[in-house]
C-alpha positions as CSV (number, residue, x, y, z in Angstrom):
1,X,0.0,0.0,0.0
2,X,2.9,2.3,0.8
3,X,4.0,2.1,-3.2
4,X,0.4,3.6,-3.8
5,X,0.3,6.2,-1.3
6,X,2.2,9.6,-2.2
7,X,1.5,12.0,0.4
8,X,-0.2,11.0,4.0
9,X,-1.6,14.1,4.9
10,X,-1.5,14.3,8.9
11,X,-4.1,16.6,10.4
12,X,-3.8,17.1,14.4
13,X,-7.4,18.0,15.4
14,X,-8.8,19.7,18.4
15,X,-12.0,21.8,18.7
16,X,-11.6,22.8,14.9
17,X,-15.2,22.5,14.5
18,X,-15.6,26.1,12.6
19,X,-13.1,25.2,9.9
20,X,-12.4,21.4,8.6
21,X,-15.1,21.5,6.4
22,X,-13.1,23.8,4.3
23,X,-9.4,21.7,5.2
24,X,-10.4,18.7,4.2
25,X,-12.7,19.8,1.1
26,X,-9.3,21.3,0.2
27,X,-7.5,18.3,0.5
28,X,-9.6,15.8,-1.3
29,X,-10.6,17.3,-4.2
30,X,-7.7,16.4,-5.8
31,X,-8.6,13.3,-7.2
32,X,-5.1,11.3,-6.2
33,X,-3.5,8.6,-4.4
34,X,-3.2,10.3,-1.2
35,X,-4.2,9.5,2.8
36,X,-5.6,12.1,5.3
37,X,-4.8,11.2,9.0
38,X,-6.3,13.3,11.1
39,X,-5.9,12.5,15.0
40,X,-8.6,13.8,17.1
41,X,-7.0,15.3,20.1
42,X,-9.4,15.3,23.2
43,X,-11.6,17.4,21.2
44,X,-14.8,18.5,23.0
45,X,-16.7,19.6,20.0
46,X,-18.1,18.0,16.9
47,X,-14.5,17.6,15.7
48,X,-14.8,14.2,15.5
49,X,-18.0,13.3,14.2
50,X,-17.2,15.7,11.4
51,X,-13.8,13.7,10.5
52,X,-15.9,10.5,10.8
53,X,-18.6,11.9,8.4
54,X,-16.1,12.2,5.6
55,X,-14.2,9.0,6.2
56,X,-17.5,7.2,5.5
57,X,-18.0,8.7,2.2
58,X,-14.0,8.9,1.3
59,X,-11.5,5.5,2.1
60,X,-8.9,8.3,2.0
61,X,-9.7,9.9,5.4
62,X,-8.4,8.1,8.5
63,X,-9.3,9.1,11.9
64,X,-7.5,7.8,15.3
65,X,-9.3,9.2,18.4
66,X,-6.8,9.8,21.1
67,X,-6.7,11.7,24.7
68,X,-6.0,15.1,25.1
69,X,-2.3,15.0,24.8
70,X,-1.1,18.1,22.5
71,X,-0.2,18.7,18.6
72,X,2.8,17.2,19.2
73,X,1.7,13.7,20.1
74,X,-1.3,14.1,17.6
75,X,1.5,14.5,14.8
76,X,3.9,11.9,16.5
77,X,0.4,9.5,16.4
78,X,-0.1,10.5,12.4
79,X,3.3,9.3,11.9
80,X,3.0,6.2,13.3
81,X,0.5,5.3,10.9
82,X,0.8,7.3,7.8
83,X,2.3,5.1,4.9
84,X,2.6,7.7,2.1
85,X,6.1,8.3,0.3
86,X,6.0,12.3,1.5
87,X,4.4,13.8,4.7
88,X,2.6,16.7,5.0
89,X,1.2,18.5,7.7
90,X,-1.9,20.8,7.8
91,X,-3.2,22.6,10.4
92,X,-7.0,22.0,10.6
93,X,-7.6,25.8,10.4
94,X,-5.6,26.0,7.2
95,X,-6.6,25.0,4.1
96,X,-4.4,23.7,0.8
97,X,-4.8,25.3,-3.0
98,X,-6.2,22.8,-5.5
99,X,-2.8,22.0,-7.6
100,X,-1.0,21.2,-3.8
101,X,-1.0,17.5,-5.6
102,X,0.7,18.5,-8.8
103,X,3.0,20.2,-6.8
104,X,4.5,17.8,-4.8
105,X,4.6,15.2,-7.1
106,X,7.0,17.0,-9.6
107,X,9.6,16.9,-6.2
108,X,12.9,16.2,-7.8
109,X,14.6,13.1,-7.2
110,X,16.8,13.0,-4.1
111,X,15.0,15.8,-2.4
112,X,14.7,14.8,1.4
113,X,12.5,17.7,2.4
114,X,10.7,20.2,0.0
115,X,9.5,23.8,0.8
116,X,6.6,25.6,-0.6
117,X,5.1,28.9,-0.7
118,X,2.5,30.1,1.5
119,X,-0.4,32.4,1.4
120,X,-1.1,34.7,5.3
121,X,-4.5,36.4,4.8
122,X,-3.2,37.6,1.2
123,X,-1.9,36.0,-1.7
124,X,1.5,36.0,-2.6
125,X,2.9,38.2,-5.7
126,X,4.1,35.2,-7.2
127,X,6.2,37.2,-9.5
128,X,8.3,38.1,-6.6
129,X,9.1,34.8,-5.1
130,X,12.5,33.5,-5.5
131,X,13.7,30.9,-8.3
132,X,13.9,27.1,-7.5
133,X,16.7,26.6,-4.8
134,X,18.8,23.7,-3.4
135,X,20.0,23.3,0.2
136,X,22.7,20.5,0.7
137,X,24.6,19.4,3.7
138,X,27.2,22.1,3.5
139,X,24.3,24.5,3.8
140,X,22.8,23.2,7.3
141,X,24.4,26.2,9.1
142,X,22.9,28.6,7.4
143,X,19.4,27.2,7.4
144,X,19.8,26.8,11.5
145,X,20.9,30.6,11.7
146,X,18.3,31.5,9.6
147,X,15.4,29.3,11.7
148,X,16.8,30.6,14.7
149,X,16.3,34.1,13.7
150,X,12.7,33.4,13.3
151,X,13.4,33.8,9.6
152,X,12.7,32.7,6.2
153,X,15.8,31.1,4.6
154,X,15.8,34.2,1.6
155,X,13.3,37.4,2.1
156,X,10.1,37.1,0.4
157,X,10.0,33.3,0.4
158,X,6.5,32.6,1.8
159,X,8.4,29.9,4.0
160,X,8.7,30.6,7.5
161,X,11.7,27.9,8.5
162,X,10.2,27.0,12.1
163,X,6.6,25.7,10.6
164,X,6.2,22.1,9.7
165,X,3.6,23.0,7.6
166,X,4.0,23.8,3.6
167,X,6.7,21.2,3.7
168,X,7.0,18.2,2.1
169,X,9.3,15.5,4.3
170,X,10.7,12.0,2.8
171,X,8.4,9.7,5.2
172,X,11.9,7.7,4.9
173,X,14.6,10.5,6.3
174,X,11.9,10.6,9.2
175,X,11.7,6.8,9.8
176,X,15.3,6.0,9.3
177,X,16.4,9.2,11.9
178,X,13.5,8.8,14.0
179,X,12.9,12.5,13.8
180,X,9.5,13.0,16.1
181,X,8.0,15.8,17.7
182,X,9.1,16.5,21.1
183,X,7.1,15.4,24.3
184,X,6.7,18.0,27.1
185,X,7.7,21.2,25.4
186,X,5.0,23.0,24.1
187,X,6.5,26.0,22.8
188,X,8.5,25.6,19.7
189,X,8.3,21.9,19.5
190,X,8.2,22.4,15.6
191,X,11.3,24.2,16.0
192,X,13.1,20.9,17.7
193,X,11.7,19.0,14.9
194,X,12.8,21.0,12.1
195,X,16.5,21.2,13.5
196,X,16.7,17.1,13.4
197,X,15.1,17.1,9.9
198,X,17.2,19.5,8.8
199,X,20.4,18.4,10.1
200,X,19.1,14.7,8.5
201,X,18.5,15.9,5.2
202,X,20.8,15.7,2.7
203,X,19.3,18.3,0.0
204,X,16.6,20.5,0.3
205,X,14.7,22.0,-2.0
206,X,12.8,25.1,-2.3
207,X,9.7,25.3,-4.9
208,X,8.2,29.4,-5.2
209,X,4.5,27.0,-5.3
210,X,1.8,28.6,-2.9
211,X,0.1,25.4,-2.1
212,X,-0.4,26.5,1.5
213,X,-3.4,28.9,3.0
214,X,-2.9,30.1,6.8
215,X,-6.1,31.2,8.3
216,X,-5.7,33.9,11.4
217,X,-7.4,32.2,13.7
218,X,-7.0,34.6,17.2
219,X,-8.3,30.9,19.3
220,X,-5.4,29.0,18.2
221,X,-2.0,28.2,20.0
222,X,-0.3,31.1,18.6
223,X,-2.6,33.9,19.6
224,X,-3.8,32.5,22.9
225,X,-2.8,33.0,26.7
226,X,-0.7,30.3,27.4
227,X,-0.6,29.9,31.2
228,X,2.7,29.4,32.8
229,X,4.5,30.5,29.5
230,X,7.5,31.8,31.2
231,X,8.2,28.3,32.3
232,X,7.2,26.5,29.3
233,X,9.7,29.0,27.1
234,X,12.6,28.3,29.4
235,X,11.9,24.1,29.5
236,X,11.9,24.9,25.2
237,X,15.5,27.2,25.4
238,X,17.0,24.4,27.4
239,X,15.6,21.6,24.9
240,X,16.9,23.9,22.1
241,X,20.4,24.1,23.3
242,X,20.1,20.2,23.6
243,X,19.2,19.5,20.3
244,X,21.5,21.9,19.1
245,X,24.5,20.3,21.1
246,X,23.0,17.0,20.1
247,X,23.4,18.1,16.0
248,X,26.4,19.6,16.6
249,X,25.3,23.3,16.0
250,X,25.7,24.9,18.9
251,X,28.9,26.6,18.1
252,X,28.5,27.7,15.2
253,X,24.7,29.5,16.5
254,X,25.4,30.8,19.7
255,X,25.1,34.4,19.0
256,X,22.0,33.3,17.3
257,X,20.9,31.0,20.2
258,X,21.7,33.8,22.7
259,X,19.9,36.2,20.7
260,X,16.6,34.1,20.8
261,X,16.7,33.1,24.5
262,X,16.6,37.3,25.2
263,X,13.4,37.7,23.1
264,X,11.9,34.7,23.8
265,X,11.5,35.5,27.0
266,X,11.0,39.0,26.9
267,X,7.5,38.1,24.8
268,X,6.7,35.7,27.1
269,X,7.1,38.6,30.0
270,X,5.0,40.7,27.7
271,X,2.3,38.5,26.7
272,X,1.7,36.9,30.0
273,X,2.8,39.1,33.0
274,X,2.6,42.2,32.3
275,X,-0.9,41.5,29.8
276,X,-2.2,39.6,33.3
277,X,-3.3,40.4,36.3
278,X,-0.1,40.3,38.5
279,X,0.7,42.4,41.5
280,X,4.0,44.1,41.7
281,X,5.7,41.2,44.2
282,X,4.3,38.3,42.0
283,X,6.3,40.3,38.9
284,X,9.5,40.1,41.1
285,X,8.7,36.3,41.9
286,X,9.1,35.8,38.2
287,X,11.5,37.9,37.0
288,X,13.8,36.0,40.3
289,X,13.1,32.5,38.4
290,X,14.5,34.2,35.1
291,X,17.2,35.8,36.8
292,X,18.1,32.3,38.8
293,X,18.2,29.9,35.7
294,X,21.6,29.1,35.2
295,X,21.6,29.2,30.8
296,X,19.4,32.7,30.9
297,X,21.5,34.2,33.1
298,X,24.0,33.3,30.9
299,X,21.6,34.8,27.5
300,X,21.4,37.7,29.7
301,X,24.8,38.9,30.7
302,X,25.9,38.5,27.1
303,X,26.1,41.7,24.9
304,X,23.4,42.9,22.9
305,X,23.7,45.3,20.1
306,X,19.5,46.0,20.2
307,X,18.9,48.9,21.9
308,X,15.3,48.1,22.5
309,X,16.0,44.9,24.2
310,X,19.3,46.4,26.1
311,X,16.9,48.6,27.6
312,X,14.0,45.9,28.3
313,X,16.9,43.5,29.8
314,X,18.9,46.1,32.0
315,X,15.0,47.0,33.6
316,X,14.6,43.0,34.2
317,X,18.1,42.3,36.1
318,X,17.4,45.4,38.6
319,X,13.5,44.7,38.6
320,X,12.4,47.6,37.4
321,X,8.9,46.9,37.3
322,X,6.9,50.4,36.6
323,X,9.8,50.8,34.1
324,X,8.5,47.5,32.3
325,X,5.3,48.0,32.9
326,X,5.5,51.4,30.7
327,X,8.0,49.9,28.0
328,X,5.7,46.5,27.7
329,X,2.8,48.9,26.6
330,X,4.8,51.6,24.2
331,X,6.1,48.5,22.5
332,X,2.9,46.0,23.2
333,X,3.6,44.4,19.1
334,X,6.7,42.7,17.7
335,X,9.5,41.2,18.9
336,X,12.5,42.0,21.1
């Protein structure tokens, strides 16, 4: 079955009620040898009776029912039984453009991992998009540097690096590396997983092909409160420098690592304690267990050349909270 199968599409669903009629309608009009694995997440809403609707009327459509556990097992579940040559993933809020079949199936041979286009609430100038690129080995450093940065590998792209969405992965460089999606950390666990992949891959190529549709969705993940996001940012940093040890890229990012530890955090300070309802000794209670932590105290005390964040950081090492509470709302968008 696996020789018939191109792409498994792998869907992790919770409470996406509002929007998979348009997802999946997107995915299976194409007419191909394809699979949709969505995984139903704990879902409280008619999530899953929706999936189950179209997997009686289309073989394609697979559905595994699991416990709340996060996206990150939901993909990790997908995997485990997805049989297609290339993986996909597609958020169930997103939607894919009609020739996303085409597309993928004119991936050149020995391609590990192939990126795409996207469209975010407008379409792309496709006239502006970059030619056809290659990535091989030799250029892992650069890709890192560039993910790190929160960046797209060249400006105007239309592919964000982090995202595991409008890519294409070899279901084999996955297998054979066991490249998953981390456990536990649920801030940038797409991040972790794109490092491995990366690092795994021996050419990557680029394709200026919208096939991809993000929907701004202000209930998702990304726009939420995320309770206790200090400590889930700092359990991420440390897996980061990990991973990056583990792949041997540490050296070669650390300005870049350091970098993204000092505005990590100072967005997680932004969006969740001084956006909540903390008293002025509950701010100092935090802004002690960012101090204490041995590898952001190290971020920290490191130079920075942005005077914006200079400014931010010298307020959090002498607690300066009215200071931050004023800077937090002149600067209440962007990053740090």
């Amino acid at each position: 079955m696996s020789n018939e199968i191109l792409i498994s599409i792998i869907i992790p669903v919770y409470n996406a009620e509002k929007y998979l009629n348009k997802c999946l309608d997107s995915i299976l009009i194409e007419n191909a040898n394809i699979e949709v694995v969505c995984v139903i997440d704990g879902s409280t809403d008619n999530s899953e009776n929706i999936c189950k609707t179209y997997q009686n009327h289309d073989s394609r459509v697979k559905v595994y029912v699991q416990e709340n556990q996060g996206v990150s097992a939901a993909r990790n579940n997908g995997l485990k039984h997805a049989v297609g040559q290339w993986i996909l993933f597609v958020d169930a809020d997103d939607y894919l453009e009609n020739d996303y079949f085409n597309a993928i199936s004119r991936i050149t041979e020995g391609t590990d991992i192939a990126f795409f286009a996207s469209n975010w609430e407008e379409k792309l100038d496709q006239s502006k998009l970059p030619n056809v690129c290659e990535f091989e080995q030799k250029d892992k450093d650069y890709l890192i540097r560039q993910m790190i940065k929160s960046s797209t590998f060249t400006p105007n792209s239309g592919c964000p690096l982090r995202s595991p969405c409008f890519k294409a992965y070899r279901r084999e460089l996955l297998l054979k590396n066991n490249i998953l999606f981390p456990i536990g950390v649920t801030i940038g666990e797409d991040f972790i997983f794109n490092i491995n992949a990366y690092t795994s891959a021996n050419k990557i190529t680029y394709y200026p092909i919208p096939i991809y549709n993000v929907v701004k969705n202000e209930g998702s993940a990304t726009h939420r409160f995320v309770e206790d996001m200090i400590q889930k940012e700092i359990k991420f940093q440390s897996e980061l420098k990990r991973t990056l040890v583990r792949c041997n890229m540490y050296d070669n990012c650390i300005n870049e690592f350091n970098s993204e530890q000092k505005s990590g955090i100072l967005r997680c300070l932004r969006k969740q304690v001084f956006s909540g309802e903390y008293t002025e000794n509950e701010k100092k209670q935090l802004l002690n267990s960012i101090l204490n932590n041995e590898i952001l105290n190290t971020a920290f005390n490191t130079r920075d050349n942005n005077f914006k964040r200079s400014l931010i950081l010298f307020c959090v090492k002498h607690k300066l909270i009215l200071c931050l509470d004023c800077i937090f709302k002149l600067f209440n968008k962007g990053n740090y």
